[in-house]
C-alpha positions as CSV (number, residue, x, y, z in Angstrom):
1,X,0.9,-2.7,-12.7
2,X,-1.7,-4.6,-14.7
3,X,-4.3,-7.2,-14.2
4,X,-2.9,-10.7,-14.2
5,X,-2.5,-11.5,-17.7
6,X,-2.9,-8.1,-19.5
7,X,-1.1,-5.8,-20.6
8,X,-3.2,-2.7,-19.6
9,X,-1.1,0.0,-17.4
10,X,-3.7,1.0,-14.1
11,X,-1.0,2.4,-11.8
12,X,2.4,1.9,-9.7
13,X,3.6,1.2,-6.8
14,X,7.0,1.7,-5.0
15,X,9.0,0.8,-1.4
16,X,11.1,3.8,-0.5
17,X,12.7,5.3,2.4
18,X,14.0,2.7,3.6
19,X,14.7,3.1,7.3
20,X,15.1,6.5,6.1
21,X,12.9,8.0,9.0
22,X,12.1,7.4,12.9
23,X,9.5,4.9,12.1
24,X,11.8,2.3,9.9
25,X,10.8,-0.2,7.8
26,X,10.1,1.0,4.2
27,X,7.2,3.5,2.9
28,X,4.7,2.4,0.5
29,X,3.3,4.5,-2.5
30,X,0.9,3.5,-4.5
31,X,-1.1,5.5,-7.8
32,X,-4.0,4.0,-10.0
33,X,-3.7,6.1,-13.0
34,X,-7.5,5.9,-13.8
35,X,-9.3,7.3,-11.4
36,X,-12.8,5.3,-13.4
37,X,-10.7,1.8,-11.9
38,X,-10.4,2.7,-8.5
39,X,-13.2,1.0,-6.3
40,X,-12.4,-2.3,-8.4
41,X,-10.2,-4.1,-6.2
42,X,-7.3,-2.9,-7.5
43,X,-5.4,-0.6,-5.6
44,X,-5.8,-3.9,-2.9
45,X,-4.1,-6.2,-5.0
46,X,-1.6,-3.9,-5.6
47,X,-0.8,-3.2,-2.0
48,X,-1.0,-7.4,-1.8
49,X,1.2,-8.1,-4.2
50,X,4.3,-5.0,-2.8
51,X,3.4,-6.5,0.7
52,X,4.4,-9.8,-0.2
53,X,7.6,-8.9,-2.2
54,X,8.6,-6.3,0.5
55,X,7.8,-9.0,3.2
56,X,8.9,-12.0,1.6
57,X,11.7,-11.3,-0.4
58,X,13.8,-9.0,2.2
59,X,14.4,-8.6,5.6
60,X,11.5,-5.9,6.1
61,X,9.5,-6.1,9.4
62,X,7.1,-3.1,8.9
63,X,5.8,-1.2,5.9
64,X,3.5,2.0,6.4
65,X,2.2,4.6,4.5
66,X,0.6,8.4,4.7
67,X,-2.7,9.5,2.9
68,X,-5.0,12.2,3.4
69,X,-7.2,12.0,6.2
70,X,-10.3,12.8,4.2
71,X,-9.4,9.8,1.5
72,X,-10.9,7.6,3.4
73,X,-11.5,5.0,0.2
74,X,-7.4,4.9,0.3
75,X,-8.0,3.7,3.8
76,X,-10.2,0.9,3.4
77,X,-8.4,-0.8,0.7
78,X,-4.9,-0.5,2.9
79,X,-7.3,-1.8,5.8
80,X,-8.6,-4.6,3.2
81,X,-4.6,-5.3,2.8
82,X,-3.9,-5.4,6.5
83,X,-2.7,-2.3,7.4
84,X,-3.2,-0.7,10.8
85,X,-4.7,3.1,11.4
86,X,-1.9,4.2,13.7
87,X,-2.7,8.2,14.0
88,X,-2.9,11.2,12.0
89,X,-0.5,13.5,11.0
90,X,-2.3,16.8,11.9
91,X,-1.2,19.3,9.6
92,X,1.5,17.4,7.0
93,X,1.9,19.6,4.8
94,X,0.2,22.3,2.7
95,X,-1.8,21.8,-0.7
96,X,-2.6,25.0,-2.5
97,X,-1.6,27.2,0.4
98,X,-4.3,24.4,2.8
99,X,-2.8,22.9,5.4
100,X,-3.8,19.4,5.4
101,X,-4.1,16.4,7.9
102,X,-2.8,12.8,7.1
103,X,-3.5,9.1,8.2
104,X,-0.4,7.3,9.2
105,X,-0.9,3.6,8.5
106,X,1.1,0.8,8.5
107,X,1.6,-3.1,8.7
108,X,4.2,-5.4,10.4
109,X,5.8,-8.2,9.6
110,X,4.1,-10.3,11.9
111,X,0.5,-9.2,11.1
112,X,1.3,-10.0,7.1
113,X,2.5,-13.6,8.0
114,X,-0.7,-13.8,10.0
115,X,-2.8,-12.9,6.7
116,X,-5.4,-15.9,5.6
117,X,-5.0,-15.2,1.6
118,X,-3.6,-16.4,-1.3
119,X,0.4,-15.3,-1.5
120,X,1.6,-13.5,-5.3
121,X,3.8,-16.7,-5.7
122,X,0.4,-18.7,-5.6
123,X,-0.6,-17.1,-9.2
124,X,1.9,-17.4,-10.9
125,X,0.5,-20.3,-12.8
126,X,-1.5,-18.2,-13.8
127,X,0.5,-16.7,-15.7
128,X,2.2,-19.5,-17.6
């Protein structure tokens, strides 16, 4: 992932298990490389960007996602992106020996098509 335009690696993102579990859809990862860039916006237009190519360019009807429970700045930019807080995971696994607790969050199809905000396709003028 880069900024529109440049050429500047920030991060990844990635759709995987794929109806792989009990709650379906496809999971969504996402890394910013530099942690001095996160709070800049984005980690959101990342998540905006794999939401519209996991929404409209397959036959996808939810995406969701785990983070720590104390990351809470992971959770407002999914929230800014339109994903729901749908529980925590108490104790998903163990860091260093720590058990730790996780935020389940996710987004359905419905809820991205009800999204007010520019789609990925719209910029790629942008780009010409």
């Amino acid at each position: 992932m880069s900024p529109i335009g440049g050429e500047e690696f920030l991060g990844t993102t990635w759709l995987w298990n794929l109806d792989a579990r009990a709650l379906g859809g496809a999971e969504l990862s996402v890394f910013i490389s530099d942690a001095s860039r996160r709070g800049q916006g984005i980690g959101t237009d990342a998540v905006n960007a794999t939401l519209d190519f996991a929404f409209g360019s397959t036959p996808l009807d939810r995406v969701w996602l785990t983070t720590l429970a104390e990351n809470v700045q992971a959770q407002r930019c999914f929230e800014k992106a339109g994903l729901v807080r749908e529980g925590v995971v108490r104790e998903a696994g163990r860091r260093w020996g720590v058990a730790y607790n996780a935020v389940l969050m996710a987004i359905l199809r419905s809820e991205w098509e009800a999204l007010e905000r520019p789609r990925s396709w719209d910029f790629a003028s942008m780009l010409i």
